[in-house]
C-alpha positions as CSV (number, residue, x, y, z in Angstrom):
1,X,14.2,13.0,-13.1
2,X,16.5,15.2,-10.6
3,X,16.8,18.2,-13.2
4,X,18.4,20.1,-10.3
5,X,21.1,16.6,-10.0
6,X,21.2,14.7,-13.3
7,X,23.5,12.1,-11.6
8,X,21.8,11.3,-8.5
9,X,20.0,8.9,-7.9
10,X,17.2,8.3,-9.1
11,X,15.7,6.0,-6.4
12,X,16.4,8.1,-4.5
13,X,14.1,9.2,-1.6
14,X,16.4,12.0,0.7
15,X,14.4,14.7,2.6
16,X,11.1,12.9,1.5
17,X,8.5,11.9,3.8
18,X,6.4,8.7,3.5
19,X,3.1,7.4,5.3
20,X,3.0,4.0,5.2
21,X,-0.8,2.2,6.5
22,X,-0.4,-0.9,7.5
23,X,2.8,-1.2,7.9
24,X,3.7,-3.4,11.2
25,X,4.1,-6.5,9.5
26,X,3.5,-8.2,6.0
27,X,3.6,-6.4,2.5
28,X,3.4,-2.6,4.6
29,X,6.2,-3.1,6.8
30,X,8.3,-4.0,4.0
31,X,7.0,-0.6,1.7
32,X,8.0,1.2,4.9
33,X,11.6,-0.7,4.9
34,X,12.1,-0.7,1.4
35,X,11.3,3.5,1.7
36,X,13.4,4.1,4.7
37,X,16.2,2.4,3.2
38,X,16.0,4.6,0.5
39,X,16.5,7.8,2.5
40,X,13.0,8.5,3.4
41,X,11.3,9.6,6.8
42,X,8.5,6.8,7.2
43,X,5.3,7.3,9.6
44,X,4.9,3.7,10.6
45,X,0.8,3.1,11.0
46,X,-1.2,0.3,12.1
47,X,-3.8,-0.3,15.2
48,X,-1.5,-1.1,17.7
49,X,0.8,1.6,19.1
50,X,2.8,-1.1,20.7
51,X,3.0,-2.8,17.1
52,X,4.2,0.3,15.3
53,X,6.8,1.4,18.1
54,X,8.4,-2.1,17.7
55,X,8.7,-1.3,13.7
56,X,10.1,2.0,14.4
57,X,12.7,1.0,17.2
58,X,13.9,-1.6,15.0
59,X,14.2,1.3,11.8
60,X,16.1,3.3,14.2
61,X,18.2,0.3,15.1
62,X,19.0,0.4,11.2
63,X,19.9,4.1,11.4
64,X,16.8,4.6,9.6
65,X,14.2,7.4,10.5
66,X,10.4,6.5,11.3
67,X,7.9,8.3,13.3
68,X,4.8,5.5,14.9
69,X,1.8,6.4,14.6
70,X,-1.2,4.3,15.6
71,X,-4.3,4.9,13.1
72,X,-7.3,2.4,12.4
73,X,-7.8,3.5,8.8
74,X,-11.7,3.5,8.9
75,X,-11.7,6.3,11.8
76,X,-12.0,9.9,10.7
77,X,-10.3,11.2,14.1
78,X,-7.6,8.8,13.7
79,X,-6.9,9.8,10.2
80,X,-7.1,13.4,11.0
81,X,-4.3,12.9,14.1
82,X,-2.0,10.8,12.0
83,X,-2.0,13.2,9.3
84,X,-1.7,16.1,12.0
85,X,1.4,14.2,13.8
86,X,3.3,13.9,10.1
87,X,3.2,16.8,9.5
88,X,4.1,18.2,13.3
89,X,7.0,15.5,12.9
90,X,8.1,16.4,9.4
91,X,6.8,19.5,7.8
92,X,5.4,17.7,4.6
93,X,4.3,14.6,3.0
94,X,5.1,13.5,-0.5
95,X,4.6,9.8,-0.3
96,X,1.3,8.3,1.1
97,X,0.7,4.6,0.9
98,X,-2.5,3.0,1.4
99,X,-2.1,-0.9,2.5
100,X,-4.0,-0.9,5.3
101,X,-6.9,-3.5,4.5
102,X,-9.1,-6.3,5.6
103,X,-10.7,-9.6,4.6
104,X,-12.8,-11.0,7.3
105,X,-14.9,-12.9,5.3
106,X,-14.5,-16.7,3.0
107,X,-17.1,-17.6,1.1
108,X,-19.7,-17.0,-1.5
109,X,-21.3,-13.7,-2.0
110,X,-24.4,-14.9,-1.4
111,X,-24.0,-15.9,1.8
112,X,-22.1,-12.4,2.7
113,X,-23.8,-10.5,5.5
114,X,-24.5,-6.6,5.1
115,X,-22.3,-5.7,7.6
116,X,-19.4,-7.8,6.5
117,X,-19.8,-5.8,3.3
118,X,-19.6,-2.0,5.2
119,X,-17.0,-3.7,7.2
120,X,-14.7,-4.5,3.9
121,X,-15.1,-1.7,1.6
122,X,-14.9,0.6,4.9
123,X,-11.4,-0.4,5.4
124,X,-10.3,-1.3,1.9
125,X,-11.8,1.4,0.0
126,X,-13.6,4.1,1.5
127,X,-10.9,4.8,4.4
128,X,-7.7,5.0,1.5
129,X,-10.3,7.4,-0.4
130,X,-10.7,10.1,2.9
131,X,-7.3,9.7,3.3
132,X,-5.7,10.7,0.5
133,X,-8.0,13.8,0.3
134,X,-6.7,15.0,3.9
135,X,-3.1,14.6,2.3
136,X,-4.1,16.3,-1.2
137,X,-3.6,19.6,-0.1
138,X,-0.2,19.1,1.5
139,X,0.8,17.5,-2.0
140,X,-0.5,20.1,-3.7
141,X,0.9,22.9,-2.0
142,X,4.3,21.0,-3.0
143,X,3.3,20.6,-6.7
144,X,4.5,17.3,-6.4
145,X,3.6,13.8,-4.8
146,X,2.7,10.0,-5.0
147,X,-0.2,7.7,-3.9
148,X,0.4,4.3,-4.2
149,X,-2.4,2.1,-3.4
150,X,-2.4,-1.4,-2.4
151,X,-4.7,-3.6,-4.3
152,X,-4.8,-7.1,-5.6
153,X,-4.8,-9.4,-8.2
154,X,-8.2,-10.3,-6.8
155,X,-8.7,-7.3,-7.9
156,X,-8.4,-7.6,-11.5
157,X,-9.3,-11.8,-11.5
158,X,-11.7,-12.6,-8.5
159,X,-11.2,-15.5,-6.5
160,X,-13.1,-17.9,-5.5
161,X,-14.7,-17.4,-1.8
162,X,-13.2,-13.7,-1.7
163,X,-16.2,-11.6,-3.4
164,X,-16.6,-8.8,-1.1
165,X,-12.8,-8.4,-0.5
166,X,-12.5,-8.6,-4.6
167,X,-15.0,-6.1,-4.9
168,X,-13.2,-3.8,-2.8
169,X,-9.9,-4.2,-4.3
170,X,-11.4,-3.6,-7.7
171,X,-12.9,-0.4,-6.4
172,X,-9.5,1.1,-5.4
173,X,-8.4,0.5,-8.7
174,X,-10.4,2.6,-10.3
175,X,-10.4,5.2,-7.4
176,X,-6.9,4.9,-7.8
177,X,-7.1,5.6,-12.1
178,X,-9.4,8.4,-11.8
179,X,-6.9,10.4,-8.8
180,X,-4.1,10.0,-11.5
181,X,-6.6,11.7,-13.8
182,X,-7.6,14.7,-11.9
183,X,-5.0,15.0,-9.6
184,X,-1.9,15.0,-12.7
185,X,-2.6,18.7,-13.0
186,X,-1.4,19.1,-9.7
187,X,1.8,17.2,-10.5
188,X,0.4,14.3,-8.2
189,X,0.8,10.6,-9.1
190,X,-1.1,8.0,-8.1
191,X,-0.6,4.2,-8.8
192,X,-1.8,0.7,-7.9
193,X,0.3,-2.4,-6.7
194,X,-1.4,-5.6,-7.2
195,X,0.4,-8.2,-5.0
196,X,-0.6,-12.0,-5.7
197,X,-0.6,-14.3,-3.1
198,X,2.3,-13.6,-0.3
199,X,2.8,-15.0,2.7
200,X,1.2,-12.8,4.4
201,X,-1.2,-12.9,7.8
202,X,-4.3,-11.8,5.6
203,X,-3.8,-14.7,3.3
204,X,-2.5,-16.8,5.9
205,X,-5.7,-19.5,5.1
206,X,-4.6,-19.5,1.6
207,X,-0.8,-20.4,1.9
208,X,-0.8,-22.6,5.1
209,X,-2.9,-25.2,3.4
210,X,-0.6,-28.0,1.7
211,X,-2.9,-28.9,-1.3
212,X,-3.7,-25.0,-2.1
213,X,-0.1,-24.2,-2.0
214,X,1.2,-26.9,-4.4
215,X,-2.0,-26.2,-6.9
216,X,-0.7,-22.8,-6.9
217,X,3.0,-23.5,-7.9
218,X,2.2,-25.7,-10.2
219,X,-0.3,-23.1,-11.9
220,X,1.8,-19.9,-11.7
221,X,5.0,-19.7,-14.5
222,X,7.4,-18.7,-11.2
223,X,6.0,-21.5,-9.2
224,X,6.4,-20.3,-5.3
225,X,4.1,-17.6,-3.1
226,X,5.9,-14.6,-2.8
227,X,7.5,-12.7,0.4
228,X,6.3,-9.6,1.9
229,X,9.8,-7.9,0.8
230,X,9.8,-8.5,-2.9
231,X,7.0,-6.0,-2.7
232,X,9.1,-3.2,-1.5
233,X,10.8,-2.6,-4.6
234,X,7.8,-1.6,-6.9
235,X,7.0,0.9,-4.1
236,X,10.2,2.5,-4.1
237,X,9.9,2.7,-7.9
238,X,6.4,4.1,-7.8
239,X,7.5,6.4,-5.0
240,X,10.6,7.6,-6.5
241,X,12.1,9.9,-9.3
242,X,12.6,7.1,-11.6
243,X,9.0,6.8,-11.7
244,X,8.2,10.2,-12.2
245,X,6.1,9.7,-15.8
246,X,4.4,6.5,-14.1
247,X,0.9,7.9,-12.7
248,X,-2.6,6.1,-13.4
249,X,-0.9,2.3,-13.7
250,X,-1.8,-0.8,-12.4
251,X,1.1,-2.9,-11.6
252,X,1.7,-6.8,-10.4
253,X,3.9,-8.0,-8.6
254,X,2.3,-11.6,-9.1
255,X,4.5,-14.2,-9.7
256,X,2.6,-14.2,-13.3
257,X,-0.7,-15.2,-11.8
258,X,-3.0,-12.9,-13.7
259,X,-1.0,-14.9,-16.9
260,X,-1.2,-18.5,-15.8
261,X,-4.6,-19.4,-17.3
């Protein structure tokens, strides 16, 4: 709550600054969208620099304000310099969300190669981990912040043919839980958004095949895939004032998957 302005919003995101990883298409772009909308400065990340500038000429296009930064998550340099260019951009950061993530792999575990595994958690797990502690002490300078993580529902329920990339997701979650734990002190949330299946180029093998996508409507109580936008509002929530008493939660946005049986 805005003690300072009890009627303002309280979605609202003015003078905040967001990193967004991930975000030149699919569930990030929309975070970043969904965050700029609401008043914030987004750092638009991904790979590709040409991918990100596209995502921040089109913000601007919006009259929104977005800074592109290209950062492979699982490089140290690359995190330090997108970090470094926030903050030479901005001045602070008070929003940082992890999307950033991989699955290069179907199949069972058993048949998973070594280096498909270092590959996975890499990306999914170890890279959100380094980065959030090169943004802790910017957040805790402020006395204030909030990670949002993006997991899965795999996550929570493994699928079948996605071990490694379930095993990942499962381990942010409780990176994600035990940040919220030590990192509350500090006045620093952190949370976990657990899309289901969106359409989405990572899932891409998942919702472009006819059979898999009418076994899935039928299964889940809303009965459609989701779009990359309907995740922006939980972000926003997590991100914002009006979820200021939210830290340590694990949230879907699932279409009521992880209830369907």
């Amino acid at each position: 709550m805005n003690k300072e302005n009890p009627d303002a919003n309280p979605f609202g995101l003015n003078g905040k600054v967001a990193i967004v990883t991930g975000s030149s298409k699919g569930i990030g772009r929309s975070i970043a969208l969904g965050l700029a909308r609401q008043g914030a400065r987004v750092v638009v990340s991904s790979r590709d620099q040409a991918a990100v500038d596209t995502v921040a000429e089109d913000f601007h296009g919006q009259g929104l304000e977005a800074l592109a930064v290209a950062c492979h998550v699982a490089d140290a340099g690359q995190r330090e310099n997108l970090v470094r260019k926030t903050l030479d951009a901005f001045g602070r950061i008070d929003i940082l969300v992890n999307n950033a993530g991989i699955n290069p792999a179907f199949g069972p575990l058993e048949g998973s190669e070594e280096a498909v595994f270092d590959k996975v958690m890499a990306v999914n797990t170890k890279a959100p981990w380094l980065l959030c502690n090169l943004v802790l002490p910017h957040l805790k300078k402020q006395g204030k912040g909030s990670i949002i993580n993006v997991s899965s529902v795999g996550g929570i329920r493994p699928g079948t043919g996605l071990g490694l990339y379930c095993m990942s997701k499962a381990a942010l979650i409780m990176l994600t839980k035990s940040q919220a734990r030590e990192w509350g002190p500090y006045g620093i949330r952190a949370n976990v958004l657990c899309p289901g299946l969106v359409r989405t180029k990572i899932s891409e093998g998942l919702w472009s095949d006819e059979k898999t996508v009418k076994g899935y409507n039928r299964s889940v109580p809303l009965g459609r895939i989701a779009e990359p936008d309907e995740m922006a509002g939980a972000a926003v929530l997590l991100a914002s004032d009006a979820g200021s008493y939210m830290t340590g939660g694990v949230y879907t946005a699932d279409g009521g998957f992880l209830v369907s049986g």
